[in-house]
Each structure stands twice: as structure tokens, then as C-alpha cells.
N, C-alpha and C positions, 0 to 999 in steps of 0.2 A: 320714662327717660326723655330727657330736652334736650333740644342743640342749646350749646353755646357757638355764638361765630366769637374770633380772633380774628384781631387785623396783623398780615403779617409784612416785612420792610427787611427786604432784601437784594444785596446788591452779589454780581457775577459776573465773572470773565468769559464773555460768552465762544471764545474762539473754542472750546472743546466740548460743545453740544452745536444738536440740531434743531437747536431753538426753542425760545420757550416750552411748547404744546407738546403733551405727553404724545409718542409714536412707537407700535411696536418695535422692537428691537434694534432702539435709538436710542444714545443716551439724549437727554433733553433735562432743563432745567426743573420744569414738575415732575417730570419721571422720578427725577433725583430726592426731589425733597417730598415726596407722596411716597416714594418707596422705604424712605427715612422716617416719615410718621410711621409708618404701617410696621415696620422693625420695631418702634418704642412702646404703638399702644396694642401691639400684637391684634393688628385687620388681619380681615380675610385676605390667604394668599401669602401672610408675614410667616414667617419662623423667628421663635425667640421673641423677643418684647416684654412688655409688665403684663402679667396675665389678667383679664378681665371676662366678663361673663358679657359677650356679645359676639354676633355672628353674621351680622349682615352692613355692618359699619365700613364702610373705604374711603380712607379719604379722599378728596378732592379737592382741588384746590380753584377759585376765580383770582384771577390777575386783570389789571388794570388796564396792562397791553400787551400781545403775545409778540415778544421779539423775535425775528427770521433767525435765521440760522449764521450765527458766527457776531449778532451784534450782540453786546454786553449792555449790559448798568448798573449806574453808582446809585439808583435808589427806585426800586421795583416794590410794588404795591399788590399784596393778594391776601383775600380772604379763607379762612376755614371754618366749615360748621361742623363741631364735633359734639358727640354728647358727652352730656356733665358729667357721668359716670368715668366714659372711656375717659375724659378729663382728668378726671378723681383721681385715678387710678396710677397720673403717672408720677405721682407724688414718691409709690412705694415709700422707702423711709425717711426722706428725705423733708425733713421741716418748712417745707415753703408750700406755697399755694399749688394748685394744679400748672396756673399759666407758666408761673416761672420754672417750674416742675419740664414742663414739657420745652420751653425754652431752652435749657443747660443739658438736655437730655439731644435735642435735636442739634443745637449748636455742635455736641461730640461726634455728631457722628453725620453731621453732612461733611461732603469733599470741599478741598480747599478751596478752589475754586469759584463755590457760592455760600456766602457770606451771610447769616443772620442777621441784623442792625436792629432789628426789636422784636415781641410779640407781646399782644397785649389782647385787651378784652375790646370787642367792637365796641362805638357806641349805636345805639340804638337808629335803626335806619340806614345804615352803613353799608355799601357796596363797593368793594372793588373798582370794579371795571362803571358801571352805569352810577355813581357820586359822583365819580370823579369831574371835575371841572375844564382841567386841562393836563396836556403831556407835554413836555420841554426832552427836545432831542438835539445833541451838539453831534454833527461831522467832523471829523479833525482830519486836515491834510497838511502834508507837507510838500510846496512848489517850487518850481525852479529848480529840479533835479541836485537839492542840499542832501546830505548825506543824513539820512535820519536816524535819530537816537535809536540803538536796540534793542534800548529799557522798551521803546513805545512800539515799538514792529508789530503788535497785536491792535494795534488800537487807533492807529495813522496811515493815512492812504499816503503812501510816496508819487506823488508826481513830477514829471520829467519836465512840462512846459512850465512857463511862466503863467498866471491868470490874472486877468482887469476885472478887478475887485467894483471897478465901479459898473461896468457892463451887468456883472452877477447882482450886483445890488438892484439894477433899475429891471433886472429878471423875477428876482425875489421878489420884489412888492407886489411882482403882478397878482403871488399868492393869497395877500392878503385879502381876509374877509370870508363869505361863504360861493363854496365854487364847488362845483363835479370834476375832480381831480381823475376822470376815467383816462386821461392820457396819461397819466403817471403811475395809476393802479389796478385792479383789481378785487371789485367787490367779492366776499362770500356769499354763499348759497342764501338769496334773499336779502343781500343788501345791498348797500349804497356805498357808491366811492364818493358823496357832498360830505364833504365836511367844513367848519370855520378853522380859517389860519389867524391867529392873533399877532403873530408877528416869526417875522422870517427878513435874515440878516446875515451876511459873509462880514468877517472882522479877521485882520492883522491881529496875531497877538504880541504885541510890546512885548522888548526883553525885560526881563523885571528881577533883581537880587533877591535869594530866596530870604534871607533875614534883612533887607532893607538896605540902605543908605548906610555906613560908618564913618562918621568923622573924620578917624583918620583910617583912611585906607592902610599905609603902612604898620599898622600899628596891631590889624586883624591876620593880613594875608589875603588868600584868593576869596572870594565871596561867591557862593554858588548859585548860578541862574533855576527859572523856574523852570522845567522838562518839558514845558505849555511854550515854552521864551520862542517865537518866529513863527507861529504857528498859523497856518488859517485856519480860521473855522466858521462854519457854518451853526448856526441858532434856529430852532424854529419852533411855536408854539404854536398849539394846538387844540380845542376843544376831543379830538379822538383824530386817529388813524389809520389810511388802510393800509391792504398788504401792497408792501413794498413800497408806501408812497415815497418815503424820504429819501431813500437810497434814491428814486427816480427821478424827484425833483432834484437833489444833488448833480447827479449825473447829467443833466439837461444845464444844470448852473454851471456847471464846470465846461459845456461844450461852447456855453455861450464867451464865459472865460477865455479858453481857447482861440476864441477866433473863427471859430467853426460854424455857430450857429447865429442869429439874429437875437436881439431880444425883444424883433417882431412876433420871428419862428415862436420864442417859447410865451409868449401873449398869444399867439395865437392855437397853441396847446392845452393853455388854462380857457381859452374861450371857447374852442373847441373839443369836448371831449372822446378822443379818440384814441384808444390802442392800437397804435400801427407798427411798433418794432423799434422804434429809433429814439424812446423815451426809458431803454431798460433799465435796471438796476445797478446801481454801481458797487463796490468790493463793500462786502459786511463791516470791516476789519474799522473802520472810522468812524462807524457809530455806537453812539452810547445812547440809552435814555437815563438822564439825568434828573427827572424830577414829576412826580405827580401831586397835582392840586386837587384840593377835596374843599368845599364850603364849610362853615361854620356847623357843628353836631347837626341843632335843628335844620337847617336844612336838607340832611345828607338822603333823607325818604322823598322828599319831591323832586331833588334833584337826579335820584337814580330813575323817576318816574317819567320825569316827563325828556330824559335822555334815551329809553326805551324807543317812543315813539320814532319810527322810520322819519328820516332827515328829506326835505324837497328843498327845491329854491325859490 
């Protein structure tokens, strides 16, 4: 019996879990959809499923990036290695391959909440988390104490003051490039908070018609804006991430914003790195991760390889 890995592209609203990483008696985003294979291809520990002849199989899942607790995203990246049999299997009578098999079968029965968007076969070399190239994370705030849409109450930080976008901005680039972001985060057991910032950026978002320009205005009625229309937001890419950086550096951009802080103070955070309290996390509820980069097929085996190696500056 072989694994096969699946690449899997999923997107979720993350205010009703405890974040990515599976946690005892937490819901959590892999909790959810590891206990949803294991329902289908009847793992150890499942009741019910397509019956197959295996007994030491569970799934697991790698992800790209494990989100904290209460942030979401519109396109999450994780791997599965299952074997072909357990594969085979989830066809039962159904005329399609394994993949798509176990796609229509998982799609039913995950919660609403976290959203399928694909599965497919890896290609060869292929890593979740160590291919990957880069992470793309949007903050969205709403400033100036506007009354903020309802539709977006899970997804926008409402703030009170006003912020000087260009202050946040000459804060922002200090990120850019490769730096020990230890004042904004938090390495795991045996790593490193260096990471490369490729670009990090605060933007107005223009109001914008959600079908465009018409002719003649009279002639359509009201034209509806985008639900994005006044919004800040904060941008920032990234080769990887650690825990809590973005919330941190956020909350450090916003103080500068404010009026509160210099944008010597936060230069000298990025040059310095130091956890002292005054760099914490700001509300989950604004961020998304938005998008993961992977290199072209052939390179996705060197690139998961030489992303292994511990990061210095």
C-alpha cells in the first residue's frame, strides 16, 4: 500500500474556531476537516465511513500557515498523504476517480463555515508549508469612528480615531527585506522569528460601483458600492510567518497612526529585537490570509528543501 499526497485549497471564516492547529477539545479548522476525512474513509477512531481494510491510517493534515485563532481565509493551502487503497475506496459506487470521490464526499459533509475550493493530485515534490514561496495577508479596518457594515463585523477592526496613512506607510517599509521580527513575535520550539517581508503597504480603499459606470444613471437607478468601498487596509507579503507577527506589526502601525508612537519608536523595533509588552497583538477579527505562492512544478522539491534550513541574517 502507497500514499498518495492531495493538494488541498481551502477557504474559512475563521471567527468560530481556535485556529488552524488541531487542539483537544477545540473546534479548530483541521480538527474539522481531519475528523471529516476520517468519517469518509472510516480511520482509526471514525464511526461509519466507506469500509476499507486498514487500521493504522489517520489522517493528517500540513498547511501552509497555521492561522491564530478568530483569523480567516479566502485561500488556505494544505497537503494530504493517504494511501491509494484508503483512496480507492471512496469511490464506493460512484463513477469517478478516487480524488473526486473523496472531494463530493468531503465537500457534504464539512460545516459551513470552511469551504473546499479544490482537491487534486500533488505534483511531485510538492509541500504545503516548505514550497511555498510566499504568504499575502490583508488587515481590513474601518477609521474614523464610521459606522461599519454588519455584513463585515467578523472580518473589520472598527476603529474610533482617525490614522496618518502616510506615518503607517514610512512604518511599514521599515519591514521590508530580511529582519528578526522578535519584537512583534514569537518563535516555536526551535525556531526563528527572521523572516523576508517582500512588501508591506496601508491603502484607502476608493469607493467603487459594484457593476461599474452607467451611462445613464437615471435610466438603471441606485448602483451598488463595493462592501471593501472606504476601507483601510493593510497588505503584506511575505516569504513565511510567525506567531502573531501580523496582528503585531498591525497594532504597532496603527499606534504610529494614532499619534501615539514614532516611526523612530517602530524602526527601532524592527532593528531591535525585543519582546517587551508594548508590541502585542491586535483583534483577530481583520485579518485574512489571502493567498499562497508556490514555484513552478519542478521546482517545488528544492524549494521545500532549502526553505527547511533554519533562517540567519
Amino acid at each position: 500500500m502507497s500514499l498518495v499526497r492531495l493538494r488541498m485549497d481551502l477557504a474559512y471564516d475563521g471567527g468560530g474556531f481556535h485556529g488552524w492547529a488541531r487542539q483537544p477539545e477545540l473546534r479548530t479548522v483541521q480538527g474539522c476537516i481531519e475528523q471529516a476525512l476520517s468519517l469518509i474513509t472510516g480511520a482509526r477512531g471514525s464511526q461509519g465511513g466507506v469500509p476499507h481494510n486498514h487500521d493504522v491510517w489517520e489522517p493528517r493534515l500540513v498547511v501552509a500557515g497555521r492561522t491564530d485563532t478568530g483569523v480567516h481565509a479566502s485561500h488556505q493551502v494544505a497537503h494530504l498523504d493517504i494511501p491509494d487503497l484508503v483512496l480507492e475506496s471512496c469511490r464506493g459506487h460512484m463513477e469517478v476517480d478516487g480524488v473526486e470521490a473523496l472531494e463530493r464526499r468531503l465537500r457534504h459533509l464539512l460545516p459551513a463555515d470552511i469551504v473546499l475550493l479544490g482537491l487534486r493530485l500533488a505534483p511531485v515534490g510538492f509541500d504545503a508549508r516548505f514550497s511555498a514561496l510566499e504568504r499575502t495577508y490583508l488587515y481590513r479596518v474601518s477609521q474614523g469612528g464610521q459606522p461599519g457594515d454588519p455584513r463585515m463585523r467578523g472580518f473589520v477592526l472598527n476603529l474610533e480615531g482617525s490614522l496618518d496613512l502616510r506615518a503607517m506607510n514610512e512604518a511599514a517599509a521599515e519591514c521590508i527585506g530580511l529582519h528578526d521580527f522578535g519584537s512583534f513575535a514569537r518563535p516555536n520550539p526551535g525556531g526563528t522569528t527572521i523572516r523576508k517581508v517582500l512588501a508591506a503597504h496601508w491603502d484607502l480603499v476608493p469607493t467603487a460601483n459594484l457593476f461599474g459606470t452607467a451611462p445613464d444613471q437615471s435610466a438603471v437607478g441606485y448602483l451598488p458600492t463595493f462592501m471593501e468601498s472606504g476601507l483601510t487596509v493593510f497588505r503584506i507579503v511575505a516569504d513565511a510567518f510567525a506567531h502573531n507577527m501580523v496582528r503585531s506589526l498591525v497594532a504597532a502601525c496603527i499606534q504610529v497612526g494614532l499619534g501615539r508612537r514614532s516611526v523612530q519608536w517602530f524602526a527601532d523595533k524592527v532593528a531591535h529585537p525585543l519582546r517587551e509588552g508594548s508590541t502585542g497583538p491586535i483583534d483577530a477579527r481583520g485579518l485574512t490570509l489571502e493567498h499562497v505562492a508556490y514555484p513552478p512544478d519542478d521546482q517545488l522539491a528544492e524549494r521545500a528543501q532549502a526553505i527547511r534550513a533554519r533562517r540567519t541574517l
